[in-house]
C-alpha positions in Angstrom: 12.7 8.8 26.6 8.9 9.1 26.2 8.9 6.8 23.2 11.4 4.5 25.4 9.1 4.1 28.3 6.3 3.1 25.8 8.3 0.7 24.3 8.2 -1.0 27.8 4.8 -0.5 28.4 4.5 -2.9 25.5 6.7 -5.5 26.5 5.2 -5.7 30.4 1.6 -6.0 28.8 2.9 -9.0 26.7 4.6 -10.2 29.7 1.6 -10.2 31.6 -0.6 -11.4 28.9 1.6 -14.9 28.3 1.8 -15.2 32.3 -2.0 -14.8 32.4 -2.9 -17.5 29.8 -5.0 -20.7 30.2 -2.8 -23.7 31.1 -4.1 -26.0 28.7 -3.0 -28.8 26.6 -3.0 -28.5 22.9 -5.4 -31.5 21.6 -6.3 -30.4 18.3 -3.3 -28.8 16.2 -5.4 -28.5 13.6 -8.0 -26.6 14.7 -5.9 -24.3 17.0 -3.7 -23.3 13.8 -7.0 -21.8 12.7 -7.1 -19.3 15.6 -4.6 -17.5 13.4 -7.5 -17.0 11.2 -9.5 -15.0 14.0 -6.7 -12.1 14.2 -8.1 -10.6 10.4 -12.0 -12.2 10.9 -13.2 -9.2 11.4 -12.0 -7.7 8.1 -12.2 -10.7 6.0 -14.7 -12.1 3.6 -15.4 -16.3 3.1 -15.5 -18.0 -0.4 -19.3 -17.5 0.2 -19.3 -13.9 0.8 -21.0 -11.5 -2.0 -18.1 -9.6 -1.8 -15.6 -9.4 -4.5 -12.2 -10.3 -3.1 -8.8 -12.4 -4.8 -6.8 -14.6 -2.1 -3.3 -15.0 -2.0 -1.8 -17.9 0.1 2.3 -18.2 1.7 3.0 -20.7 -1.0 1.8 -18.0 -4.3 3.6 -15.7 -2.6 6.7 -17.3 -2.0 6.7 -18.2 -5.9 8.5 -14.6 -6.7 9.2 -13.3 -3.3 12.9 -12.0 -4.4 13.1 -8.6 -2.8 10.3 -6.7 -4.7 7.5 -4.9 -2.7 4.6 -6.2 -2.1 2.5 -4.3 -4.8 4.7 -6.0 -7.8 3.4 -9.2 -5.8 0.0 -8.4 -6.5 0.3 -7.0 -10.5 -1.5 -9.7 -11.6 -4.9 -9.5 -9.9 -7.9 -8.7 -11.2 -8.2 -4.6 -11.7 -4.3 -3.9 -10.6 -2.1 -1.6 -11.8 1.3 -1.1 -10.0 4.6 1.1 -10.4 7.5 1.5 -9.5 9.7 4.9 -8.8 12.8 3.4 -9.2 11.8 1.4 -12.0 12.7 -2.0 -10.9 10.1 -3.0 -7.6 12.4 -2.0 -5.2 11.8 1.2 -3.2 8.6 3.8 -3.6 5.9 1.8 -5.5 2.5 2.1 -5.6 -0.8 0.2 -6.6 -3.8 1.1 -8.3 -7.0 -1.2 -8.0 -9.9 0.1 -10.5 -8.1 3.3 -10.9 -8.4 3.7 -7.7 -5.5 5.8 -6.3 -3.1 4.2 -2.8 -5.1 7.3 -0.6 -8.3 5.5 -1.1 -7.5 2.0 -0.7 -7.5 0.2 3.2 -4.1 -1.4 4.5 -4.4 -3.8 7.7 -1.9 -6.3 9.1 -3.4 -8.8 11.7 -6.8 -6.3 11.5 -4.6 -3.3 12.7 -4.8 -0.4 10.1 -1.1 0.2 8.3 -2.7 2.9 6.6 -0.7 6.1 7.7 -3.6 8.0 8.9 -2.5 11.3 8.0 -2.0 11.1 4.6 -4.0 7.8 3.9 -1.2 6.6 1.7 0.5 2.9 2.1 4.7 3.2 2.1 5.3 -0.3 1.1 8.9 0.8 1.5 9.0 0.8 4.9 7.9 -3.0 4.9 11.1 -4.0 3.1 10.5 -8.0 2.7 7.5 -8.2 4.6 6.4 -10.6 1.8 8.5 -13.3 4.0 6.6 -13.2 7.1 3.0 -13.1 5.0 0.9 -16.0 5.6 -1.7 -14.7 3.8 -3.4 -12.0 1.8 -6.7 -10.8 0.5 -7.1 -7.6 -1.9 -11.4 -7.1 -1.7 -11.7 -5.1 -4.7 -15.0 -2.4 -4.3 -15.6 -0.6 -1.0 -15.6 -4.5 1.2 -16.6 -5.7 4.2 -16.2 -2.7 7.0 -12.3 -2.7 8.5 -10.5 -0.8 10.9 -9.2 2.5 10.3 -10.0 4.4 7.2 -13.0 3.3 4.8 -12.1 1.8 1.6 -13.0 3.4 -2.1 -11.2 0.7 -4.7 -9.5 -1.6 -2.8 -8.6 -3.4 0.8 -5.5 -5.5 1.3 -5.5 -7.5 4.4 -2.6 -9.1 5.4 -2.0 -11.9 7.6 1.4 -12.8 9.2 3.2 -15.8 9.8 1.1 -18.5 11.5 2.6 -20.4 14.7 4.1 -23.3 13.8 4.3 -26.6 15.6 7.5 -28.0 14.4 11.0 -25.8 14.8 12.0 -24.6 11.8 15.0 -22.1 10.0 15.5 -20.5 6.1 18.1 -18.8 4.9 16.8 -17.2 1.7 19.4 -15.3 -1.0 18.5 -13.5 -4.4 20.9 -11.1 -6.8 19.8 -9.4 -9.9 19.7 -6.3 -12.6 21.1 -3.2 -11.2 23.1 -4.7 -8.3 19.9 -5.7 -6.4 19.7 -7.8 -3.9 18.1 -9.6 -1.0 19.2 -11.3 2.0 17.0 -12.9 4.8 17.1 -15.7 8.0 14.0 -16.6 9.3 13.3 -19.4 12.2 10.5 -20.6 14.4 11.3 -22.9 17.6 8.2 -24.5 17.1 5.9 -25.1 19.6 7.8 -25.8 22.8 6.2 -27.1 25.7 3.2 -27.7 23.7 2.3 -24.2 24.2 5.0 -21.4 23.1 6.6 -20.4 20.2 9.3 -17.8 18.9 9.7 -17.1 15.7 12.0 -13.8 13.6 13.3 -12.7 10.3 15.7 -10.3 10.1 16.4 -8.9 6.1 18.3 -7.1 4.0 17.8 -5.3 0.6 19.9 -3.6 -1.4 19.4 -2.1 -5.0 20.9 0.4 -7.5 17.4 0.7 -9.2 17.0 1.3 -12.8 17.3 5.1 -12.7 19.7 6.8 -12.7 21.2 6.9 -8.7 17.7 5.6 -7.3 19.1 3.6 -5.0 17.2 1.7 -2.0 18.8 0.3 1.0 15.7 -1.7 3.2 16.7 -3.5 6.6 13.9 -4.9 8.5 13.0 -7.2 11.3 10.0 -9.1 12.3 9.7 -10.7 15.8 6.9 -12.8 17.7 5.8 -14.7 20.5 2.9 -17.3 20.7 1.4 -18.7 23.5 -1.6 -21.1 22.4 -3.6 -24.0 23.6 -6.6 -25.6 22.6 -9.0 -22.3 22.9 -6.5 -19.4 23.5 -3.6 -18.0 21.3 -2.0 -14.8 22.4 0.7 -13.0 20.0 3.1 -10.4 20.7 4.4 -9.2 16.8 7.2 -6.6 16.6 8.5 -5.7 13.3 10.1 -2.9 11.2 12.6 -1.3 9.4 15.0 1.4 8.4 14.7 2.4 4.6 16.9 4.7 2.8 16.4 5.9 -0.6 17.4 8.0 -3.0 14.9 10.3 -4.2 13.0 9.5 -7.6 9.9 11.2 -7.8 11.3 14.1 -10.1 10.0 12.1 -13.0 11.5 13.5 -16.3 9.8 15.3 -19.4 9.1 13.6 -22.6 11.9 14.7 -24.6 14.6 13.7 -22.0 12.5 10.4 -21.8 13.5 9.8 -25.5 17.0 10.6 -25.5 17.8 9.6 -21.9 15.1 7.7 -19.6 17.4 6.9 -16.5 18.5 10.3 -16.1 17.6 11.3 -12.4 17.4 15.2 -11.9 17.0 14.7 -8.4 19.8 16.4 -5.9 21.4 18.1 -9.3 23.2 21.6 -9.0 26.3 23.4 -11.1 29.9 23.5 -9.3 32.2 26.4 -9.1 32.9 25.5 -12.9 29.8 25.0 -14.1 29.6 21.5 -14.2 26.7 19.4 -12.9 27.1 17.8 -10.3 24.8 15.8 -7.9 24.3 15.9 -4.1 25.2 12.1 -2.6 22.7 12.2 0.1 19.7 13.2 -1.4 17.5 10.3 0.1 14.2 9.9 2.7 16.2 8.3 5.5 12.7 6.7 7.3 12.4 4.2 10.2 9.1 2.8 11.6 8.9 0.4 14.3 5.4 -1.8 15.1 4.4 -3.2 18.2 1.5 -5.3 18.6 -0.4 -8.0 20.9 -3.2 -10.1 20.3 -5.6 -12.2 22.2 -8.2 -14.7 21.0 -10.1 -16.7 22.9 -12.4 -19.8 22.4 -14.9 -19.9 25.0 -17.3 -23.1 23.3 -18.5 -23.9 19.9 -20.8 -20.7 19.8 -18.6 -18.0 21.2 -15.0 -16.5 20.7 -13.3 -12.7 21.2 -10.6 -11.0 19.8 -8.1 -7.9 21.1 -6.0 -6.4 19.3 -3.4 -3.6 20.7 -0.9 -1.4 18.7 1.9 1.3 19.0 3.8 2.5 16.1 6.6 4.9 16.2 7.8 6.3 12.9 10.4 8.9 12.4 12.6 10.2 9.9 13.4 12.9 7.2 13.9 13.6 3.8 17.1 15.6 3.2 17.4 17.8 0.1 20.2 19.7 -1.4 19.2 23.0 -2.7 20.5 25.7 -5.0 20.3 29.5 -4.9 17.0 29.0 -2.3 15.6 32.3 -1.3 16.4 33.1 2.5 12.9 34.1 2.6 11.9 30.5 1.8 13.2 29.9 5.6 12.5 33.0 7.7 15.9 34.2 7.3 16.6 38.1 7.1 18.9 39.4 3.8 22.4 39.6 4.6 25.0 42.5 3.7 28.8 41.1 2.5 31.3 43.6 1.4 28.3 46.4 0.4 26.9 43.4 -1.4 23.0 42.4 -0.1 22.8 38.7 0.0 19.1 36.8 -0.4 19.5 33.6 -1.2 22.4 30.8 -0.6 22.9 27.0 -1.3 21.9 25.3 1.5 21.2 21.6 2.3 17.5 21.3 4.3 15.5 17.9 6.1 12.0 18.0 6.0 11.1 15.6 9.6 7.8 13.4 10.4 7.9 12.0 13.9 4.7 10.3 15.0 3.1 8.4 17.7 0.0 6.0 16.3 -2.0 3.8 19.2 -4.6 1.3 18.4 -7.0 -1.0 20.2 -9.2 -3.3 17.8 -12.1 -5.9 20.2 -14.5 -8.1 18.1 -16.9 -10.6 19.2 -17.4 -13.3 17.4 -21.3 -15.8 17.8 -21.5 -18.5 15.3 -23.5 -21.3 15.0 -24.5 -23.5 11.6 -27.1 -20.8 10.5 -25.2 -17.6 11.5 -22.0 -15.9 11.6 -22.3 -12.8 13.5 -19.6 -10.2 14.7 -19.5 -7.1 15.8 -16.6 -5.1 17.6 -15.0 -1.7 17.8 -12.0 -0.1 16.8 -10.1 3.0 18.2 -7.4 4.8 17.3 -4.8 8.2 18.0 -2.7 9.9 15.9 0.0 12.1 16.9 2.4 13.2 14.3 4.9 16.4 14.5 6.3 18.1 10.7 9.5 20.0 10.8 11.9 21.2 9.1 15.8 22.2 9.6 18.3 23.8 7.4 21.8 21.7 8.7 24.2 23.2 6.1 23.9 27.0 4.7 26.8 28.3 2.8 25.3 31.5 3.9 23.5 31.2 7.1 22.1 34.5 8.1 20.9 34.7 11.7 19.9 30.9 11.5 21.4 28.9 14.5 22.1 25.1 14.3 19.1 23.0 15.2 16.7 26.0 14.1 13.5 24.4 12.9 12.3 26.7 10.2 8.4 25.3 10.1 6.7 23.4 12.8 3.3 21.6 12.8 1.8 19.1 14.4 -1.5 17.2 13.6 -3.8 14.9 15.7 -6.0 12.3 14.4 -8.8 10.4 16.4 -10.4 7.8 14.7 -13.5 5.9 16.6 -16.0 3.0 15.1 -17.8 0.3 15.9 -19.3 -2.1 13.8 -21.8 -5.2 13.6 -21.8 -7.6 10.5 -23.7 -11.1 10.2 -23.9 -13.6 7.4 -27.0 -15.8 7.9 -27.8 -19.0 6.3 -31.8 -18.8 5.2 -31.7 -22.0 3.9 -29.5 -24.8 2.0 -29.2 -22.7 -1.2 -29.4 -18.8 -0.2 -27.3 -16.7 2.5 -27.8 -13.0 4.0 -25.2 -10.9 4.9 -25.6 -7.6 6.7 -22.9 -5.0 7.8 -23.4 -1.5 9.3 -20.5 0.8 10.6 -20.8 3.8 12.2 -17.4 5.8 12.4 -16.4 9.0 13.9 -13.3 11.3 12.4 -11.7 14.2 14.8 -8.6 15.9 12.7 -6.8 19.0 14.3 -3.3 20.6 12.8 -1.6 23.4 14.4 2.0 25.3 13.9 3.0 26.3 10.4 3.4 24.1 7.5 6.5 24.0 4.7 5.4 26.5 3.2 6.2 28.9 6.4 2.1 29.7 5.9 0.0 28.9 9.5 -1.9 25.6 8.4 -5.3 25.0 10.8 -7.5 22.4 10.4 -10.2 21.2 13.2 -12.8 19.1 11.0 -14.8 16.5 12.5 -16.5 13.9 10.5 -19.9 11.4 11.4 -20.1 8.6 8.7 -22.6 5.8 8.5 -21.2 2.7 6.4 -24.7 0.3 5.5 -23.5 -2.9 3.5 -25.7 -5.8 2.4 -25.9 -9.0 0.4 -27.4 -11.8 -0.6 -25.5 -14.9 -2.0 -27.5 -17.6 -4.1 -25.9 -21.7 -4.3 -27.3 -22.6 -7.3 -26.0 -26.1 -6.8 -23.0 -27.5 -5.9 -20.8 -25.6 -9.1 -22.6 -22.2 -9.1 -23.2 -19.6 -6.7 -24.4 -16.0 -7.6 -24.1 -12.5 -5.3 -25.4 -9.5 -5.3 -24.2 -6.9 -2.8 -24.8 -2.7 -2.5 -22.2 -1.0 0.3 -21.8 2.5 0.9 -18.9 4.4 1.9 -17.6 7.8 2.8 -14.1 9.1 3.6 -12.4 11.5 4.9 -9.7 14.1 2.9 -6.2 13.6 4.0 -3.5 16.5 5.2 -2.1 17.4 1.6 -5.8 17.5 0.7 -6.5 20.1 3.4 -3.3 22.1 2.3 -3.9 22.4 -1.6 -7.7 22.8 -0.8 -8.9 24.6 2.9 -12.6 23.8 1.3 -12.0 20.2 0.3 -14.9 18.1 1.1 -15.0 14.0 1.7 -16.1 11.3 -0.6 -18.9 9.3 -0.8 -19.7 6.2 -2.6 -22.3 4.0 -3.4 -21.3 0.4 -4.5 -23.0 -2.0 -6.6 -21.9 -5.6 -7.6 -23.0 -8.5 -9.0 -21.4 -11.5 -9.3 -20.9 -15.2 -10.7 -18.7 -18.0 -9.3 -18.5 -21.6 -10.8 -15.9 -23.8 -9.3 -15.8 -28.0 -10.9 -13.0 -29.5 -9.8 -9.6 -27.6 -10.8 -11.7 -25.3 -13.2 -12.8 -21.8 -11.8 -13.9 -19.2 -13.4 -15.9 -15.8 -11.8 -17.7 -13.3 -13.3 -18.2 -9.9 -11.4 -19.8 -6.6 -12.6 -19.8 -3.0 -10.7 -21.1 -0.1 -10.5 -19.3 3.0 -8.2 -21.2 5.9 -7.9 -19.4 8.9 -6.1 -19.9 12.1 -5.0 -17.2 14.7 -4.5 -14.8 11.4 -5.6 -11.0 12.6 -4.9 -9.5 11.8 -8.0 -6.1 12.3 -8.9 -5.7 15.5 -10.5 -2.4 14.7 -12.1 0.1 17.5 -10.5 2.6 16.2 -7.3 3.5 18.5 -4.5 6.8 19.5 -3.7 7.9 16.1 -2.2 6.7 13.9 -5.1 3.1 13.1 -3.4 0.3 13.0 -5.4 -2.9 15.7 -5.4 -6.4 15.0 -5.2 -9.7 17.1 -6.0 -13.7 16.8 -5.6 -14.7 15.8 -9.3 -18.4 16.2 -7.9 -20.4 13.5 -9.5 -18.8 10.4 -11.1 -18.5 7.0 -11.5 -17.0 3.7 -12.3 -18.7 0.7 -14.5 -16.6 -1.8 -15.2 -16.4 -6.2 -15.6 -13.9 -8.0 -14.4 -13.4 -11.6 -15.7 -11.0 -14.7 -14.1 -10.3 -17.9 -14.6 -8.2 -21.1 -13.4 -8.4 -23.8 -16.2 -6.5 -26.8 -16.2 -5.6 -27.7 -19.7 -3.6 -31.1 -18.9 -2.0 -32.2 -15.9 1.1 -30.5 -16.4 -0.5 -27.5 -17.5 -2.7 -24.5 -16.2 -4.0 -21.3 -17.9 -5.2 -18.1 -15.4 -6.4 -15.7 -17.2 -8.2 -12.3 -15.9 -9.6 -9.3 -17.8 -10.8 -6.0 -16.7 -13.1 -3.5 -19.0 -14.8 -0.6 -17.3 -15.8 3.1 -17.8 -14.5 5.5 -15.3 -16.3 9.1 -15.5 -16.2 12.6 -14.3 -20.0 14.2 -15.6 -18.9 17.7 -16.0 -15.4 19.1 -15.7 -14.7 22.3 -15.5 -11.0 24.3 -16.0 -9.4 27.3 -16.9 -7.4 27.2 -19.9 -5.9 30.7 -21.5 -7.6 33.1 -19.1 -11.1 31.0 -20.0 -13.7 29.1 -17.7 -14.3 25.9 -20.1 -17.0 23.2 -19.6 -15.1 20.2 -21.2 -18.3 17.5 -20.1 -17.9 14.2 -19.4 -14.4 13.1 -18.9 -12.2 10.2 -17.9 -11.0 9.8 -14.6 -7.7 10.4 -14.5 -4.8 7.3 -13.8 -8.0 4.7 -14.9 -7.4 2.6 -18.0 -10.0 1.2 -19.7 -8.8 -2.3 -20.1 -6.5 -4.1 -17.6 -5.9 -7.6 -18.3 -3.4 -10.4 -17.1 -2.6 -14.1 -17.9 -0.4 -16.9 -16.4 0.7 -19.9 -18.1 1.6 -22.6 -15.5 4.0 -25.6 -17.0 5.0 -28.3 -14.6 6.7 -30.9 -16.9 7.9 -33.0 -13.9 7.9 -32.8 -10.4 9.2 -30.2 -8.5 9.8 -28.4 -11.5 7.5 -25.6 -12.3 7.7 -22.5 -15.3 5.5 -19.7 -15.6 4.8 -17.0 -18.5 3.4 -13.9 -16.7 1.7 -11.5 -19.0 0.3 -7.9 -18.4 -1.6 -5.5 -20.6 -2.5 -2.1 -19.5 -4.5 0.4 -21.4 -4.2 4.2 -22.1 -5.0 6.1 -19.9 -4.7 9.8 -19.1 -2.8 11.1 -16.2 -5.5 14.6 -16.0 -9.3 14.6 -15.4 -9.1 17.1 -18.7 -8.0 14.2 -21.4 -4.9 16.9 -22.3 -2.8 14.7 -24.8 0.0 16.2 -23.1 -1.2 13.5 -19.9 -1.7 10.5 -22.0 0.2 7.5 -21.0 0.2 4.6 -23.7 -0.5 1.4 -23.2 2.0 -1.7 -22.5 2.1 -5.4 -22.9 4.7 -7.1 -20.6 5.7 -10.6 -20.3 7.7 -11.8 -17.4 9.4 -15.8 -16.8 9.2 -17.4 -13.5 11.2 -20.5 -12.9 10.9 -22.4 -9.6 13.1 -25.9 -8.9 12.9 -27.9 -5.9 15.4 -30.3 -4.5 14.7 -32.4 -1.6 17.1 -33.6 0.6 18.1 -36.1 3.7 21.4 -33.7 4.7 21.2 -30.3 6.6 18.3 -28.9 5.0 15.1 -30.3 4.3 14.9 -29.2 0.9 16.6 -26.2 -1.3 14.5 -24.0 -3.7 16.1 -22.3 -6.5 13.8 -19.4 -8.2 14.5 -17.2 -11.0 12.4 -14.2 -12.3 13.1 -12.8 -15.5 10.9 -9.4 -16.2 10.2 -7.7 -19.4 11.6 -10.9 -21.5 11.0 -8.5 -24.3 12.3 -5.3 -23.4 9.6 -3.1 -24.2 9.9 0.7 -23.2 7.3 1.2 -20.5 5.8 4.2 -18.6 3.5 3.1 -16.1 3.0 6.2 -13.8 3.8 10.3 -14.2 2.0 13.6 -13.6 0.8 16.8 -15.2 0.3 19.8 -14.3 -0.3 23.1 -15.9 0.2 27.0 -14.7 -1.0 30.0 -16.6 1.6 32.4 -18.0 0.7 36.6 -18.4 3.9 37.6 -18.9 5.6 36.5 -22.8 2.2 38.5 -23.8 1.3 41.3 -21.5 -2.1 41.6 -21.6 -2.9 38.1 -22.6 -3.4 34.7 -20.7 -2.1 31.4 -22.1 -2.0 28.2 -20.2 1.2 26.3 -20.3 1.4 22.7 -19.8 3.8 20.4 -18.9 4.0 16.4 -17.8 6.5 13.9 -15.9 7.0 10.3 -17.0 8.5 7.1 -14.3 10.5 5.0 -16.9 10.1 1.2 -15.9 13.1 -1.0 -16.1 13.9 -3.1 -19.5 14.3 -6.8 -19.4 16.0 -7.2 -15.9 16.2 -10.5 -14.0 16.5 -12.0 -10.4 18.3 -15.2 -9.2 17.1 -17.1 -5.4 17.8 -20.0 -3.6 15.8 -20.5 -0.3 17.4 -23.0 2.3 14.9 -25.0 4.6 16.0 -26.7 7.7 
């Protein structure tokens, strides 16, 4: 009920918010479109800005928008590496940007942090389609411009939604492909009725057998808004979500079953009565997550404008896991006694709940005139979110009682900053920009964690974020930047709970850049230098539910040069071409290998190639017609801070078609778009993702120590293809 009555809440403050807006006409559609703009100005950089930063509009998007998540939409950016559990882009995936792991990297939609704040990762699987109701992207590659929510290490993604639109419109979108995947969605806008309000939805669907073995996905979601908006005013009320259940796939699988047999799935696997193996059907994260948010920007003259931004999330749901001969002691449960015979363990089926609450409220002021662009704002934020577990089927139960929760914890997360940043013109050719955030961190746990071990945490962190620039317009091609931004960031739960004595990050960034932009040619230049302390790097090994672990690799740092280009060879044809070369270091690492301390030196940071390049050949023989060769290289990389052999991933070339053909029409629909997408044209066996891990063995020798090691690969799909037609009306 709790959860219902803030559901309410929600609706009477949008309620009150559209019956409170200014009565005025709408003169200038145009310039009242770009109040959308405002929602993400706070955590968005200009062409100008001397911060390195890729763009992606509605109309790139839409190009291979056929069901995959949003981080295949974004593979072929500047510094990104992306997987895929299931091995096909639909389900868990993740993203890398400059090795950078998904716990480091800022998520906000409409300037409201999607980053979960507990565990600072991004579950693109709970935004099933959300690619549909993008407007618009923008993936600032370094530590950016200061955002809400957690600081950025390698990456922030900011994502706009769909814009009001002044003309009524409806789609009906359809896509099949490899492994029974597919992808249904309706979309519509009334268009601006009365001159003033607008309702727009999606609602979607996505199904998918995956490439491995059983890794199934099944994503329904919904997105929902209201717009009120004159000539200086737009308030939105945005609702959207989704239920997502998959089948688990994080197992991975060694390296000889990945020669032999790369779909298999050991995931819910167990041996009947007859010793045969068998699999449990509902081994899946059954997850729902529901936003609710409401935005008001106002125009108060050519100098002045604000921005408030409110949001409640509710997520809830658990991942349910069949399990084999588990000790009773794993679950509290005392030893039972059957026919003389003393019973300790039992085949059981167990859920592992989250259930959270997350509140935000983002204000921003925004003074501009032609010489400065100055804003400044705050952002607050609560975290409430209760870990559980229940055992719902025993075949020997012990004292257990239906409903028994056999760990419960709780953590609370308050996160508090404010924030002032200004870019100011000093004269025709050279422009300032200046951005300080000062950010407080409370985090508090209580009850007992999975592990039936008492887990308390009560940290409280105090960072200070400086960031400047200076951008230099050459003439009207060139511009060069310079910028130096500094960063810390907190460690998330599973940090805490591999590591009580884990400490944050902190980074200094340096980058300097080139842009030249004649006509349709572009090409920028960008070089960088990160320098951590205490970094959390990956250290290659997964916890018990497939989530990755980090450590403090003390000093370290990443120097890289990242290269792209738009060149317009003909007309009809377009080359856009980006490269990525760096060094990614860890000074001294130390580990203990066969009962020894070793000092292995200077060492590369694990899960960061060297080389990360991408290309796109753009062919539009005639109009409305458009094909594009979409190519990928990834280098080695290692997937320990140790360089074990045993962790190296190899590299991988990949080529992918896209087709796009659009018919316009004078019947029903305004025009029908067909798209296909044809990945891995040349079937290459990749691995893009895996772990390692190692654990040291005293018993085959008594009296000795010897390290054993082991590693876990994510088999991406073969050539596999997808089929779309969009319907406009």
């Amino acid at each position: 009920m709790k959860h219902l009555r803030r559901v309410l809440i929600a609706m009477a403050l949008t309620i009150t918010g559209l019956a409170t807006a200014q009565n005025k006409q709408v003169k200038d559609s145009t310039n009242a479109e770009k109040l959308d703009e405002v929602l993400v100005k706070a955590v968005r950089v200009d062409a100008k800005s001397p911060i390195t930063h890729s763009n992606l509009s509605k109309e790139e998007i839409a190009k291979r928008n056929l069901g995959q998540d949003i981080p295949m939409l974004l593979n072929f950016l500047p510094s990104v590496v992306t997987t895929s559990d299931a091995g096909a882009g639909i389900g868990y995936t993740g993203i890398r940007v400059r090795g950078v792991s998904s716990q480091s990297t800022n998520v906000t939609i409409n300037g409201i942090p999607y980053t979960d704040a507990e565990s600072l990762g991004t579950f693109w699987v709970n935004l099933g389609d959300f690619a549909s109701s993008v407007e618009s992207l923008q993936l600032q590659r370094g530590v950016g411009t200061s955002t809400n929510g957690s600081g950025a290490f390698g990456a922030s993604i900011n994502i706009l939604t769909d814009a009001f639109s002044k003309e009524a419109s409806g789609e009906i979108s359809n896509s099949f492909g490899s492994f029974n995947s597919r992808k249904h969605t309706i979309k519509f806008s009334t268009g601006l009725m009365n001159d003033h309000f607008e309702i727009a939805g999606r609602l979607s669907n996505i199904e998918s057998d995956g490439y491995v073995d059983r890794a199934s996905s099944s994503l329904k979601s919904y997105f929902l808004q209201g717009s009120y908006v004159d000539e200086n005013t737009l308030i939105k009320a945005v609702t959207f979500g989704g239920n997502n259940v998959t089948y688990q796939s994080w197992f991975g699988i060694d390296a000889a079953t990945l020669r032999e047999d790369r779909t298999f799935n050991p995931a819910g696997a167990y041996e009947d009565e007859n010793g045969n193996q068998q699999f449990y059907d509902n081994e899946v994260d059954d997850y729902r997550q529901d936003h609710y948010q409401l935005h008001w920007n106002e125009r108060y003259n050519d100098n002045w404008s604000t921005n408030i931004g409110m949001n409640y999330t509710y997520g809830r749901g658990f991942y349910e896991q069949f399990r084999e001969d588990d000790d009773f002691s794993t679950y509290g449960l005392d030893p039972l006694v059957v026919d003389g015979q003393t019973l300790d363990e039992t085949d059981l089926v167990r859920r592992r709940w989250l259930d959270n609450d997350y509140y935000v409220f983002n204000a921003s002021a925004n003074y501009k005139t032609k010489d400065i662009d100055l804003i400044f704002g705050t952002s607050i934020s609560h975290y409430d979110g209760d870990h559980f577990g229940e055992v719902i089927w025993a075949r020997f139960a012990s004292q257990s009682n239906i409903r028994d929760r056999y760990y419960d914890g709780n953590g609370r997360k308050n996160d508090a900053s404010i924030f002032s940043k200004a870019t100011y013109k000093l004269n025709n050719r050279l422009q300032l920009y200046g951005d300080l955030q000062l950010r407080n961190v409370n985090y508090k746990t209580s009850g007992i964690n999975s592990d039936l071990g008492e887990f308390l945490v009560d940290e409280n962190f105090t960072f200070f974020n400086p960031k400047a620039g200076v951008t230099f317009e050459y003439d009207n091609n060139n511009d060069l930047y310079v910028s130096y931004a500094r960063a810390n960031r907190e460690p998330n739960r599973n940090d805490f709970e591999s590591n009580p004595d884990i400490k944050p990050e902190q980074l200094n960034d340096f980058e300097l850049g080139w842009r030249h932009k004649k006509g349709n040619f572009t090409f920028n230049v960008n070089s960088y230098l990160m320098l951590y302390n205490e970094q959390l790097v990956l250290s290659g090994e997964i916890n018990d539910v497939g989530a990755p672990l980090r450590t403090n690799s003390g000093d370290s740092y990443r120097l890289g040069l990242e290269l792209e280009a738009v060149i317009p060879v003909t007309s009809q044809l377009t080359l856009q071409p980006n490269l990525a070369l760096s060094s990614n270091k860890n000074r001294e690492t130390l580990r203990s290998f066969d009962g020894e301390l070793q000092n292995l030196g200077s060492t590369d940071i694990a899960f960061s190639p060297n080389l990360v390049a991408a290309n796109a050949i753009v062919y539009a023989p005639v109009k409305n017609f458009q094909v594009s060769l979409l190519s990928k290289f990834v280098g080695e990389q290692f997937m320990s801070n140790t360089e074990a052999q045993s962790s190296k991933l190899a590299s991988y070339f990949l080529n992918d078609l896209n087709l796009i053909y659009t018919i316009n029409t004078d019947s029903i629909f305004d025009k029908v778009v067909f798209t296909a997408l044809v990945n891995n044209i040349l079937n290459k066996k990749v691995v893009s993702n895996g772990y390692y891990y190692t654990f040291e063995d005293d018993y085959s020798n008594p009296g000795t120590i010897s390290t054993v090691e082991g590693a876990g690969f994510y088999p991406q799909a073969g050539t596999n293809f997808l089929l779309g037609a969009t319907f406009h009306f």
